[in-house]
N, C-alpha and C positions, 0 to 999 in steps of 0.2 A: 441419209433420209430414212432409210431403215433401222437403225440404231435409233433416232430419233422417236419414229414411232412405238419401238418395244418401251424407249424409259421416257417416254412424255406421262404427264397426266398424275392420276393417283399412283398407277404403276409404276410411273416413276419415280414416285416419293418413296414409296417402297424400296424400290430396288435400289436406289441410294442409298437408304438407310440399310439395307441388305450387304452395299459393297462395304460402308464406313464399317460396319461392324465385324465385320471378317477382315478386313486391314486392321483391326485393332486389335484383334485377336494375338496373344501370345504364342498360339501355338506357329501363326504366319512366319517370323521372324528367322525362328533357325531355318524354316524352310526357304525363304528368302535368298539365306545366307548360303547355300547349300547349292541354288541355282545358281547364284553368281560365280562361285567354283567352279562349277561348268562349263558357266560362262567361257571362264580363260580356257578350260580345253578346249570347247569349241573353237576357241581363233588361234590355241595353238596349233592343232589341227591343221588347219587351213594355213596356215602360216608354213607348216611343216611340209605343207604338200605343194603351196608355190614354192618354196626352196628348192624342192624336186624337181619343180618344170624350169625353174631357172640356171641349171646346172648346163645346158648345152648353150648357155647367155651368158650369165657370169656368176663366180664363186660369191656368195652372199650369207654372211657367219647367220648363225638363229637368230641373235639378239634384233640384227637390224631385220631379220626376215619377220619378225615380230611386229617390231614397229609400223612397216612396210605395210603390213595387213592392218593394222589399226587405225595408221592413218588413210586406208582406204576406204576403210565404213564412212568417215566425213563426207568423201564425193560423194561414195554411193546412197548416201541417204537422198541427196538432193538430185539423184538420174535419176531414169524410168527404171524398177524395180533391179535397182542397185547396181546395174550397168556401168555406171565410171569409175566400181571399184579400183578395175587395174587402172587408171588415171593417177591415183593416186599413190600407190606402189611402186609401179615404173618412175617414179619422181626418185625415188632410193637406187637406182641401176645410174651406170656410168650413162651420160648423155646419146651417146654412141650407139648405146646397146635399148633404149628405153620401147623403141618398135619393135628390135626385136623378142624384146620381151613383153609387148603385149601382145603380140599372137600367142607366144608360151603360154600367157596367164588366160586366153580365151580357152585353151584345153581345161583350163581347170574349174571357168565356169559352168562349159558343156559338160563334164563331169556330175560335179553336183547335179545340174538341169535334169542330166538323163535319170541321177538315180531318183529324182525327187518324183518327177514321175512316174516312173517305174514302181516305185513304190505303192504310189498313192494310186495307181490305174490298178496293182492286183490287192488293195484296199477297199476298192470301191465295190472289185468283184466279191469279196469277201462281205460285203456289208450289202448287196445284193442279196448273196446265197444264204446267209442264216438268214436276211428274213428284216434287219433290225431299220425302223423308220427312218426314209428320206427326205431332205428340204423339197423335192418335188417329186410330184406324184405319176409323172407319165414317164411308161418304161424304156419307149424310145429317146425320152431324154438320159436314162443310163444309157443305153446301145451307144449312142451318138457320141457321148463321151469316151467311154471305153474306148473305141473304136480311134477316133481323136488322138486320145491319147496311147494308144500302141503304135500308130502312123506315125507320130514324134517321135518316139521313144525310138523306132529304129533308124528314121531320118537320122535320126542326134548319136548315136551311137554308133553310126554306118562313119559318120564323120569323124565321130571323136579316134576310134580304134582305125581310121584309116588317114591320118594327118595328110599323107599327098594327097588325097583328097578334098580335101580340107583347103585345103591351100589352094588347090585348081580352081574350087571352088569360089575363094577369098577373090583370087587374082582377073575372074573376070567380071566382078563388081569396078566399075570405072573409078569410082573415088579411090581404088587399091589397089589400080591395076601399075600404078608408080613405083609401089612398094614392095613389087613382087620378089626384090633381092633380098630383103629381110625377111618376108614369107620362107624363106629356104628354110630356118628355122625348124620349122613343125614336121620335116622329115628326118631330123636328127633324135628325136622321140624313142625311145625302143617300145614293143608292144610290153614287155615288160614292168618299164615306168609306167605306164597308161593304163596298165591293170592296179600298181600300187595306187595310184593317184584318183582311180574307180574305189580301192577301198576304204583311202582313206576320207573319201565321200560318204560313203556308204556309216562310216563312223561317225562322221562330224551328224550325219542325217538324224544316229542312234541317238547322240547328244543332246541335243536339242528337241530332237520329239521324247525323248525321256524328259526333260526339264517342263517340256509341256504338259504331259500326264502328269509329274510331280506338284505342277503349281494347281491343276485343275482338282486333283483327289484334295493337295494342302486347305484350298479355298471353297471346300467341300460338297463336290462334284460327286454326291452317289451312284456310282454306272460303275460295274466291274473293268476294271483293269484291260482286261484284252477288248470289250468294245470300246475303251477310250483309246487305243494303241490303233484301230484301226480307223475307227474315227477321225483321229487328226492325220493319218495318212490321205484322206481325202481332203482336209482343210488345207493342207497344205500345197494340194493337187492342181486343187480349184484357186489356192488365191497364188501361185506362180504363174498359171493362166491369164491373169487379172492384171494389167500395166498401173502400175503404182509409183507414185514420188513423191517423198516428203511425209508428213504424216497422214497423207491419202492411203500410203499401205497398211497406217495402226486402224483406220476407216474400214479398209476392204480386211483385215485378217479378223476383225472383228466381227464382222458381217457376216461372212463365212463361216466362222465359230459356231455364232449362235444359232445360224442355218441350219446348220449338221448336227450340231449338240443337243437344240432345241427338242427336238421332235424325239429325241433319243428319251428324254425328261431330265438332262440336264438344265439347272438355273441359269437365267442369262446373267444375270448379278456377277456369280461365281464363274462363269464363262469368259463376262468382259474383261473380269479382272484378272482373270489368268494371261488371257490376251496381250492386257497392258502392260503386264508384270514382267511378260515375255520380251515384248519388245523393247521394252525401258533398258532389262537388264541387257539383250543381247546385243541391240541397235545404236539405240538412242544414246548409253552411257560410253560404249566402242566410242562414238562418232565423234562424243564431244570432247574424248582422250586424243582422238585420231586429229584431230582439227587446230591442238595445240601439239601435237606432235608434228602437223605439215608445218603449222607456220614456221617453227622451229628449224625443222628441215632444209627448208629451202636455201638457210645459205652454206649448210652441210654438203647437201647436193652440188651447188656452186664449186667451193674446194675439191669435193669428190672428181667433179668434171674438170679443173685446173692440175 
């Protein structure tokens, strides 16, 4: 509905003919091509750091820890903000071992979570303190957040760096409290691993909010470099707070966007289209690789389990 309202109307004749002509733009192109190279770091990344937490579950070469991750963007495009990824993954582990490997792969998504946060909470403080305009105007709606999000941020971090915890935790949820033998799992963790697997969060974060700033400057976003770096630390803040499925999340990232960007005098044009460009490349093309590599799968996994 908000999206609607920015490009209905004349202004939205505008801002279409605003977006067609920067997608047509030759300079787009290599820049394009440039993000989707990333692209693969990004989910080698990720790839690279469930291989890590699968190491106390089972030996798992890269190529299929690859796969594994790609065909998991398929689930998770169709969960609540992309929550059935390990669904998809654990289909690549021996049958035997597929629980115990989605507690391992929940570490890796509190991972990410905490840093994403983390992030974007001392982003916000930062775009507070210079000064530079917000989607709203009352300052107890910054307090409130901030605050929000520091509260998560240690909940999420008290669990991730303390897996028996974690697991005590898990096991007295009644839907899980049957599976608490495979929960044994997330005590076999070293703090170690759990810091590597924090970094390599912390990289895949780099990744991807770089490819953000690159599409938003490519599709020509005039705002200096450091308030767009800080900027999308809160886009990202705010729409991981936001439950999403399907292309409800290209709805709310975009919404978001233009909330934050907006007021800053970035174009919404050039906003959306970075948006879309982002998720096209990073989600959407993943998913529909990942969705021919499950069907594929499944009778691989089959023999795998025989």
């Amino acid at each position: 509905a908000f999206l609607y309202t920015r490009f209905s109307g004349s202004k939205g004749i505008e801002a279409r003919s605003a977006m067609h002509s920067i997608w047509q733009s030759a300079e787009s192109w290599p820049m394009l091509w440039a993000v989707f190279l990333m692209m693969l770091l990004n989910w080698f990344l990720e790839s690279y750091k469930w291989r890590m937490l699968m190491v106390p579950v089972e030996s798992i070469p890269p190529w299929r820890a690859f796969l594994a991750t790609i065909a998991g963007t398929s689930v998770g495009l169709v969960t609540i903000n992309r929550t059935g990824e390990l669904l998809g993954r654990i289909l690549f582990l021996s049958p035997g071992n597929r629980i115990r490997g989605a507690f391992s792969t929940a570490l890796g998504s509190i991972a990410q979570f905490v840093v994403t946060l983390f992030v974007g909470g001392v982003g916000l403080i930062l775009l507070i303190n210079i000064g530079l305009p917000l989607a709203w105007n009352s300052p107890w709606m910054s307090r409130v957040l901030v605050t929000l999000t520091a509260l998560t941020v240690a909940a999420a971090l008290t669990l991730y760096l303390s897996p028996g915890l974690f697991r005590q935790v898990l096991v007295h949820l009644p839907f899980l409290r049957r599976l608490e033998r495979a929960s044994v799992v997330l005590d076999q963790h070293t703090p170690r691993e759990l810091h590597v697997v924090l970094l390599l969060s912390m990289a895949r974060y780099a990744v991807f909010g770089s490819q953000f700033i690159w599409l938003l400057v490519g599709f020509g976003v005039e705002l200096p470099v450091a308030s767009l770096a800080i900027a999308i630390t809160v886009v990202y803040l705010i729409a991981t707070l936001v439950p999403t499925v399907m292309l409800t999340e290209l709805g709310v990232r975009g919404t978001v966007a233009v909330s934050v960007l907006g007021p800053m005098g970035a174009a919404d044009p050039a906003v959306l289209l970075a948006v879309t460009s982002l998720w096209a490349i990073n989600v959407a093309l993943p998913a529909c690789v990942g969705s021919v590599i499950l069907l594929l799968a499944r009778v691989r996994t089959n023999s795998f389990g025989q």
